[in-house]
N, C-alpha and C positions, 0 to 999 in steps of 0.2 A: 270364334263367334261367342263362346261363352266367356270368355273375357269382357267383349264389348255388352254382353248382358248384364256381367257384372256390374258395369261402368253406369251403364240406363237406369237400374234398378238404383243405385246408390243415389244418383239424380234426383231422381221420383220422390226417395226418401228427404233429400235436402227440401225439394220444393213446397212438399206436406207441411215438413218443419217450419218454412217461411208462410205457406198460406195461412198457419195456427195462430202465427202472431198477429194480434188483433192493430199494430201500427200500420199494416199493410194497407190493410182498407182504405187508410187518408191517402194513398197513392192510386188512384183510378188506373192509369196504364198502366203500372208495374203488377198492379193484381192482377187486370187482364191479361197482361203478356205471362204471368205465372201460371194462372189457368187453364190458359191454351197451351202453353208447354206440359202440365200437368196432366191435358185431356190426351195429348199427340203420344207422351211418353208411358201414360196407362193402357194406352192399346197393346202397347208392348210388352210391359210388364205383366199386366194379365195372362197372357198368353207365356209369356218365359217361367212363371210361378203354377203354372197348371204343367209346363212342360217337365218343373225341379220334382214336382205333386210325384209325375210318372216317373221319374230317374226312379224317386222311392219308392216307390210301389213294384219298378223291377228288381231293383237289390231284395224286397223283401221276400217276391216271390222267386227268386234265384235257391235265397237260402230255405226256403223250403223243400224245393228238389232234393233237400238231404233228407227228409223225414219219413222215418223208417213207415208211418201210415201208406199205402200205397192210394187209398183214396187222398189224401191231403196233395199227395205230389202228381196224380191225374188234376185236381185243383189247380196248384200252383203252375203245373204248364200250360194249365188251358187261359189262365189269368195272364202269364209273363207272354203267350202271345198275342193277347189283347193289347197288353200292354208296349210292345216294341210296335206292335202296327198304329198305335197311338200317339209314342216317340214320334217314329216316323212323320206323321202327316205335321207335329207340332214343330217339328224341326223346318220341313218349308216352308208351314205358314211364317216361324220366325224370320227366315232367310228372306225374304218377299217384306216381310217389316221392319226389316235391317238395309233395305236397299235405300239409296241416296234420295231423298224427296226432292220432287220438284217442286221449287219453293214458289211459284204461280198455283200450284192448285188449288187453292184455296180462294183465290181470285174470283170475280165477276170475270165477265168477258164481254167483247164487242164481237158481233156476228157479223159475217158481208157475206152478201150471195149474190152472187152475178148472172146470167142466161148467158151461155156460151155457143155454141155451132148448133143452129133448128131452127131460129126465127121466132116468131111467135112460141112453138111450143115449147120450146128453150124457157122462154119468159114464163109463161103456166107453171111449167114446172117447179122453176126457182119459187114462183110461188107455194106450189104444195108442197115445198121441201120447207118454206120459212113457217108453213102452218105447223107443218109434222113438228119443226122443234119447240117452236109456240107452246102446243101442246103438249110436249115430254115436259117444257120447264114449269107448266102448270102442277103435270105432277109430282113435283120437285118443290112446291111453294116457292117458286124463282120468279120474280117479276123481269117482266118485260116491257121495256120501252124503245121505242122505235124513233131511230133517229133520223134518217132518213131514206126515201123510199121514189125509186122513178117507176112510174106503175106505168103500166101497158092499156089500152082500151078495155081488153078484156079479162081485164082483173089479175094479168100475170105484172110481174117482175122485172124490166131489165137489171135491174141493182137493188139491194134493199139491205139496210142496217141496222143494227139493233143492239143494244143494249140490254144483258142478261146478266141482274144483279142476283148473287146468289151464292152463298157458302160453298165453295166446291165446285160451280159451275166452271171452270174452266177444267179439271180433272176429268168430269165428265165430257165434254166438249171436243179437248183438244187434239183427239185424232178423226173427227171429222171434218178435218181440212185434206180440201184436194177436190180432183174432178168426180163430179158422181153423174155419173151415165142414165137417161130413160131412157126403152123400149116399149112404144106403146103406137095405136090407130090413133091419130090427131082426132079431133071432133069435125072439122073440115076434109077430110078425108075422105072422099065418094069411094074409092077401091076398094076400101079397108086394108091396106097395105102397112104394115110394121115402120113406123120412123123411128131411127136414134137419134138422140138431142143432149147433149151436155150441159151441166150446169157446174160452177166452180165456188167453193167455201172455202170461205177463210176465217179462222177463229181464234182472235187475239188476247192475251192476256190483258183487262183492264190496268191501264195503267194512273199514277196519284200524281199529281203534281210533283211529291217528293220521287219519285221514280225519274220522271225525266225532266231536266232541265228546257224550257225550250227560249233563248233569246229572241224577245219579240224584234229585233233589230233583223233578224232573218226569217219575218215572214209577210208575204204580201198578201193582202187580204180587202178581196172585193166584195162589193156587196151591188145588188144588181135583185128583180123583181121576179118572184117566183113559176114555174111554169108547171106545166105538166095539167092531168087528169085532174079534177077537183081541188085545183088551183085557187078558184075563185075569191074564196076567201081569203086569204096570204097573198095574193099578186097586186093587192092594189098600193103597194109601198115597196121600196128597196129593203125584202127583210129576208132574202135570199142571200148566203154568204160564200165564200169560197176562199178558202184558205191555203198558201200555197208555202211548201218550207222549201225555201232558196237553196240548202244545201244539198239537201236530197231530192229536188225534183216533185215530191209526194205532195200530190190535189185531194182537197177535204173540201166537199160541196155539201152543204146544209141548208135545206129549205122548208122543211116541217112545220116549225114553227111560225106564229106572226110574228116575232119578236125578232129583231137583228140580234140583238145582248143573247136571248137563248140560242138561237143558231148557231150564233161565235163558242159559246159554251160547248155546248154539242160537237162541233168539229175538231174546237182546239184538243176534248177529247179523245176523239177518234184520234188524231193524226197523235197524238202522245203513245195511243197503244200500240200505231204502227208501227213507231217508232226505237217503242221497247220490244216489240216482235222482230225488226230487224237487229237490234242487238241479240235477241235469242236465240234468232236464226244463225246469226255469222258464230257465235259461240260454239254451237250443235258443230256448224261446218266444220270448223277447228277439230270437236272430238268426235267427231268422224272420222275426219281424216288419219287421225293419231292413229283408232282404235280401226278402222276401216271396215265400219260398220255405220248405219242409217237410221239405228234404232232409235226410235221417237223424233225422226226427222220431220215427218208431215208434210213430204214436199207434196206443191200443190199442182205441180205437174202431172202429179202420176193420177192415172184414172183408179181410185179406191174401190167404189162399185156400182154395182147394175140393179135398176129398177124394170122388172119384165114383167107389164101390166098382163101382158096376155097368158103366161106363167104364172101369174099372182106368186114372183120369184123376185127375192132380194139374194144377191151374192155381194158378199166383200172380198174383193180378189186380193187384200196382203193378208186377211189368215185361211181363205178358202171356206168361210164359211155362207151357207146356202140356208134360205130359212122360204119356206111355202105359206106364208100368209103376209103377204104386202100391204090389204088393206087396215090390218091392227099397227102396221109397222107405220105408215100414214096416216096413222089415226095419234100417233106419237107414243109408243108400243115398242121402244128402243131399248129399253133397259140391259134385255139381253145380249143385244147387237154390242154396246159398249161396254157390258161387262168379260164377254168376249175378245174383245180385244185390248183390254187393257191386260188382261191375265195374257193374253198372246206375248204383248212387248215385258210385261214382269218377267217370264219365263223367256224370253231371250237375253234380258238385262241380266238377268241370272248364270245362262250361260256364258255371257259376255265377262261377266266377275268370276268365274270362277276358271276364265280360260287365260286369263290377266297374270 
């Protein structure tokens, strides 16, 4: 480990040396690619130079322990074991900032939420779930565009997508793919009887034009008059799109917009992230398989977790954790929830490297 510290830090150093030189400037992307390498590799370095700080600071108070003062050497051991439990904790934060990045994090994302087994309250839900994130990406300064959306009469969701531009927004994001469960009294409801209802995320790494190739010669694409709930306005022209990639099967319906030209924009996006999400998928499958492990799999099969209105109880069932205040947690109140579980999958990637 301290070899490959070595290796960063010398980096670091090179890169300072290149940002000094004032020719750099006249190259717009090579300064920004230098910067952001510069910004990625200072979190490290920070962190392995405060860790060198403590190395010295234990050699010094070691060599105290010799000194005939018996106050100085009560000192010195009360100091050297500040200082190994200090080692310590800087040694796995290093471990955890040495692990392999996932080079999407940094990404926007495309969001899909679908209403799955409930009917209607299926649909309600998918929508409190696209507010709840709504809301988290506000407080994130992450804009949000909405690509598009089959609304329900009353105000729920069967499908809805969206566009979450934002530094890092997929890091944050990307393990809330998969089935998320409510428990709750419908508002139709005369018994007051407990319904469960499924809803399904899926949350794609944006992808650039330079990421996927797509040959317009395989793809069919219809265009046809908008429907749905507050249609009105959009349905009086063919500005409804539907785009279809021949090889894979995969339907991208856009109808948001008036515009056929923005619709077509909108979807050929979507269908490009899906399509970089199936390459990331089948990759994952690969070193899964190898490694015969799941970690950051995100398969969207498995039910993730339980919204129990009556509980005012959220549970994530892959790391076990329970939290008693639902309505902060749908008020987009997540922070915790995903910092939770990202530290869950670090600390299994962890023991996953070191079991290798």
């Amino acid at each position: 480990m301290l070899e490959r510290l070595e290796g960063v830090e010398k980096r670091y150093r090179e890169i300072e040396r290149v940002l000094s030189d004032p020719d750099i400037m006249g190259d717009r992307e090579a300064y920004k690619k230098h910067m952001k390498e510069h910004a990625d590799l200072g979190k490290i370095v920070h962190v392995y130079r405060r860790y060198k700080e403590t190395l010295a600071g234990i050699k010094g108070s070691k060599e105290l322990l010799h000194d005939p003062d018996p106050e100085m050497k009560a000192l010195a051991k009360e100091e050297l074991d500040s200082l190994q439990e200090e080692k310590e904790k800087l040694e796995e934060e290093l471990k955890v900032l040495l692990l392999p990045r996932d080079p999407n994090d940094e990404r926007s994302i495309i969001l899909e939420i679908r209403a799955g087994t409930g009917g209607e309250e299926a649909a309600l839900f998918a929508g409190d779930l696209f507010r709840m994130y709504c809301r988290y990406a506000e407080t994130r300064n992450w804009r949000v565009e909405l690509m598009d959306a089959n609304e329900t009469d009353n105000h729920g969701y069967k499908e809805v997508i969206a566009n979450i531009h934002g530094e890092g927004a997929y890091s944050a994001f990307k393990y809330e793919s998969g089935t998320h469960r409510v428990q709750r009294v419908p508002l139709t409801e005369a018994q007051g009887r407990i319904h469960t209802s499924a809803v399904t995320v899926a949350v794609l790494p944006e992808a650039e034009e330079v990421d996927v190739k797509i040959d317009p010669n395989e793809l069919r694409i219809d265009v046809y008059r908008s429907t749905g709930p507050g249609g009105q306005s959009v349905n009086t022209t063919d500005s409804a799109v539907r785009v279809t990639h021949l090889p894979t099967g995969l339907v991208v319906i856009c109808q948001d917009e008036k515009s056929q030209h923005k619709n077509k924009a909108k979807a050929l996006k979507v269908l490009r992230s899906r399509l970089l999400d199936m390459e990331i998928r089948k990759q994952q499958e690969e070193i899964a398989q190898e490694r015969k492990s799941q970690i950051g799999s995100g398969d969207r099969s498995e039910r993730i977790r339980t919204y129990n209105y009556p509980q005012s109880r959220m549970t994530d069932h892959r790391i076990g954790l329970t939290l008693y205040r639902l309505e902060s947690i749908m008020q987009g109140d997540i922070q915790e929830v995903i910092e939770a579980i990202r530290t869950h999958y670090q600390a299994e990637a962890l023991k996953a490297g070191a079991a290798q």
